[in-house]
C-alpha positions in Angstrom: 0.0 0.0 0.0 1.6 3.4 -0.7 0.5 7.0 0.5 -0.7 7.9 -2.9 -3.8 4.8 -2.3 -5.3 7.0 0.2 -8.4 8.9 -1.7 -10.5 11.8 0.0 -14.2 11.7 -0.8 -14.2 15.6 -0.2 -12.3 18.0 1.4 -14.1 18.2 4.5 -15.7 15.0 4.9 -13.3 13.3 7.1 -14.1 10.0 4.9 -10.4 8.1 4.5 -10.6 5.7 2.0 -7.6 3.4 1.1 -7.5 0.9 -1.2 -5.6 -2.6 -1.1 -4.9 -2.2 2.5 -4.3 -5.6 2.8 -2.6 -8.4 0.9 -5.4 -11.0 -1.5 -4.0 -14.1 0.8 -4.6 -12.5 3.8 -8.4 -11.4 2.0 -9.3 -15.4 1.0 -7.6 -16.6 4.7 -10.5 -14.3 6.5 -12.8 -15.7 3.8 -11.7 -19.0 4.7 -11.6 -19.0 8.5 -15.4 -17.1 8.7 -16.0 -20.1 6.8 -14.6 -22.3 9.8 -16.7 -20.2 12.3 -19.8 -20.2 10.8 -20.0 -24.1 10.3 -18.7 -24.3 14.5 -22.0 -22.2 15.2 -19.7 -19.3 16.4 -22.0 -16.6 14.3 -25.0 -15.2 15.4 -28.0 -13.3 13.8 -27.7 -9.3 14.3 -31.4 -10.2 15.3 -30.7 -10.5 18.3 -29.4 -7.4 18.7 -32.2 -5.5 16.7 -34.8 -4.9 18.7 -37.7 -3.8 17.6 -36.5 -3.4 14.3 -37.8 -5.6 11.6 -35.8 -7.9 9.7 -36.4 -5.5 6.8 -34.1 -2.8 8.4 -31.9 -5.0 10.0 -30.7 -8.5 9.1 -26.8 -9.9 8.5 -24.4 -12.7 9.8 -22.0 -11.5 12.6 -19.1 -12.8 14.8 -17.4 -10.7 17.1 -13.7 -11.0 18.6 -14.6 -11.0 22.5 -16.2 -14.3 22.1 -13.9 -16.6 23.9 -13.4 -19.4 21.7 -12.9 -16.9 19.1 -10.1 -15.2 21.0 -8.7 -18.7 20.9 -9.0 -20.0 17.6 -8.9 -17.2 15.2 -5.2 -17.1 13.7 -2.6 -14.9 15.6 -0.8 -14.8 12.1 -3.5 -13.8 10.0 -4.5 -11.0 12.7 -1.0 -9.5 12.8 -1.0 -8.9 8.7 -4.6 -7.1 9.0 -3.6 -4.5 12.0 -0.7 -4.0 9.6 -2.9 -2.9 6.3 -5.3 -1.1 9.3 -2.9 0.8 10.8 -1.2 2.4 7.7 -4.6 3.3 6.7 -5.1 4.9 10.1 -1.8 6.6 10.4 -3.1 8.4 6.9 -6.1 9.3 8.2 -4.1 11.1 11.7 -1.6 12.5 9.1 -3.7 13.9 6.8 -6.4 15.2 9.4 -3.7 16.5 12.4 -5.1 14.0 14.5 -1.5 14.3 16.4 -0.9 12.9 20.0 -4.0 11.6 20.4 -4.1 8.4 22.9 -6.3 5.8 20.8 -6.8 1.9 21.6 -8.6 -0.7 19.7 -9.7 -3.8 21.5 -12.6 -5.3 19.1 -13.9 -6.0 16.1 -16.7 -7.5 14.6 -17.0 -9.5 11.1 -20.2 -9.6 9.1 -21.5 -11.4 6.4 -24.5 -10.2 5.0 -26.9 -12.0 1.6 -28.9 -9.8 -0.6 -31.1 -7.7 0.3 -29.8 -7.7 3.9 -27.7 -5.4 6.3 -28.0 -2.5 8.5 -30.4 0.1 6.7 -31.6 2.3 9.7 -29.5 5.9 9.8 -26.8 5.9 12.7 -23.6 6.9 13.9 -21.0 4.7 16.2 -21.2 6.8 20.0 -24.7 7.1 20.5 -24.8 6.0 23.5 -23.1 5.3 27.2 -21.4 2.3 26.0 -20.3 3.6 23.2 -19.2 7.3 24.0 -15.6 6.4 23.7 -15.8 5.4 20.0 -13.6 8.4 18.4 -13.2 6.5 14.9 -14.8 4.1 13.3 -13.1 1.5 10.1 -14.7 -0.9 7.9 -12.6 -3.0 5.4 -14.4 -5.1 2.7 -13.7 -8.6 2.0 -15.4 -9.9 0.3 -18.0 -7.7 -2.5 -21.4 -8.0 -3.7 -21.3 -7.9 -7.7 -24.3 -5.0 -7.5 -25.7 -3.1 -4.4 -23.8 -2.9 -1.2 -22.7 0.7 -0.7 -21.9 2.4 3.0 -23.8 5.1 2.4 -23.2 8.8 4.7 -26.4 11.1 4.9 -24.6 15.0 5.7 -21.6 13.7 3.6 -23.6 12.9 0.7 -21.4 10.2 0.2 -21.9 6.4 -0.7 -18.8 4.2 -0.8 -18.8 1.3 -3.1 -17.8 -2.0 -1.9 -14.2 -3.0 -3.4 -11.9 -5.7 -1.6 -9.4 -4.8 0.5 -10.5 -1.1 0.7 -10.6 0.5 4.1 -12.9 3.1 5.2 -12.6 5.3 8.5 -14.5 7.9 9.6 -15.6 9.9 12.9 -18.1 7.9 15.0 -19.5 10.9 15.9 -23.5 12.1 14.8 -21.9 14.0 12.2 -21.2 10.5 10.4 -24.4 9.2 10.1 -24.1 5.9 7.8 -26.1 2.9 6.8 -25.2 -0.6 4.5 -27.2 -0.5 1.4 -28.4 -4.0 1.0 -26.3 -6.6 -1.5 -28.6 -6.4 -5.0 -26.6 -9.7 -6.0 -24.4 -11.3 -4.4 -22.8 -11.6 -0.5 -20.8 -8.8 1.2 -18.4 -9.4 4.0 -16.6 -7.3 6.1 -14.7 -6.5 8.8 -15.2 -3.6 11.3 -14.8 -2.0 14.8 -13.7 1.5 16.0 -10.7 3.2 17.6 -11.5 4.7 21.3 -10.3 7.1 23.2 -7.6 5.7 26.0 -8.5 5.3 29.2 -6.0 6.8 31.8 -2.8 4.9 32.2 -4.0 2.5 35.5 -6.8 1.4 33.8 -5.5 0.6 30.6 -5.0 -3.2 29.4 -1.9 -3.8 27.6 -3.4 -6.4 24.8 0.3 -6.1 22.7 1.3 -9.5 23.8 -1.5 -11.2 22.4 -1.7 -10.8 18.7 -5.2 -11.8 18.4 -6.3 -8.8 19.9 -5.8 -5.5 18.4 -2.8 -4.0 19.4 -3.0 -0.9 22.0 -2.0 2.4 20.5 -0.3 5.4 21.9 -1.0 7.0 18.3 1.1 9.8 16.7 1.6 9.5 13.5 4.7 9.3 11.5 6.4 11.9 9.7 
């Protein structure tokens, strides 16, 4: 990935996106291991986390790192070469918007597979609420890429990102980034997501850097 990848949507909408973030092996290997997860029942429905909402507005495929037997099984390896392609995209993302000196961790993601006419269709940002408030950034990379349909769409932004793999997206979890997943018009779309947070102070702060299945912690300033 060099600098020159790194597109802006528009000059002020604080939309990075970076194409071939991450290496085609490393791509079919997430591919491949969802695969593994999903026939060891380790996915769930984002029903049951919608709600009220009907299936209509909200319907995918989802697995999330915290899950312990995820944490055990999902390849250290394969991890490491992601948070590589991820944090280049992020470090052009600081750099370009002076996001200098900022204390940042990541500790989670979430992958998501989601069918035609599927996804997450309701307006919404990534802080909006009291779990959440610590959300400063949030990514999205695509893996795999519906042949029509699919877009992450931003309302204010007037902005809808087409699904390519291996392109990254970040952008501020705040309300001034609210999104939603066009649904897959033919063919499957998966990705891979989570968000940056703010850093807690120093004694309450988890050091995941020796485990390389977890996202490693960040101090972030970018480089020069």
């Amino acid at each position: 990935m060099q600098e020159t990848d790194f597109i802006e949507c528009t000059g002020t909408s604080h939309i990075g996106i970076t194409d071939d973030t991450i290496d085609s092996k490393i791509v079919e290997e997430l591919i491949s291991w969802w695969g593994f997860a999903h026939k060891n029942y380790w996915t769930w429905s984002s029903r049951d986390d919608a709600g009220n909402l009907p299936p209509v507005l909200r319907e995918d495929e989802v697995i999330e790192s915290t899950i312990p037997l995820v944490n055990q099984d999902f390849p250290p390896s394969l991890l490491t070469g992601y948070w590589e392609g991820l944090y280049k995209c992020l470090n052009q993302y600081c750099k370009r918007y002076d996001m200098n000196n900022i204390s940042l961790i990541h500790r989670n993601f979430k992958m998501h597979k989601v069918k035609p006419g599927q996804g997450y269709h309701v307006w919404h940002y990534e802080n909006n609420n009291y779990t959440s408030i610590d959300r400063m950034l949030a990514y999205m990379t695509y893996l795999k890429c519906p042949e029509e349909g699919g877009e992450t769409e931003f309302l204010h932004q007037s902005v809808r990102v087409k699904p390519k793999v291996a392109r990254t997206i970040i952008w501020p979890a705040a309300f001034t980034h609210l999104h939603r997943g066009n649904p897959p018009l033919k063919g499957d779309k998966i990705y891979i997501t989570g968000w940056f947070q703010v850093a807690p102070e120093k004694e309450n702060f988890l050091d995941t850097n020796k485990d390389s299945r977890y996202p490693p912690t960040i101090n972030w300033q970018y480089d020069e």
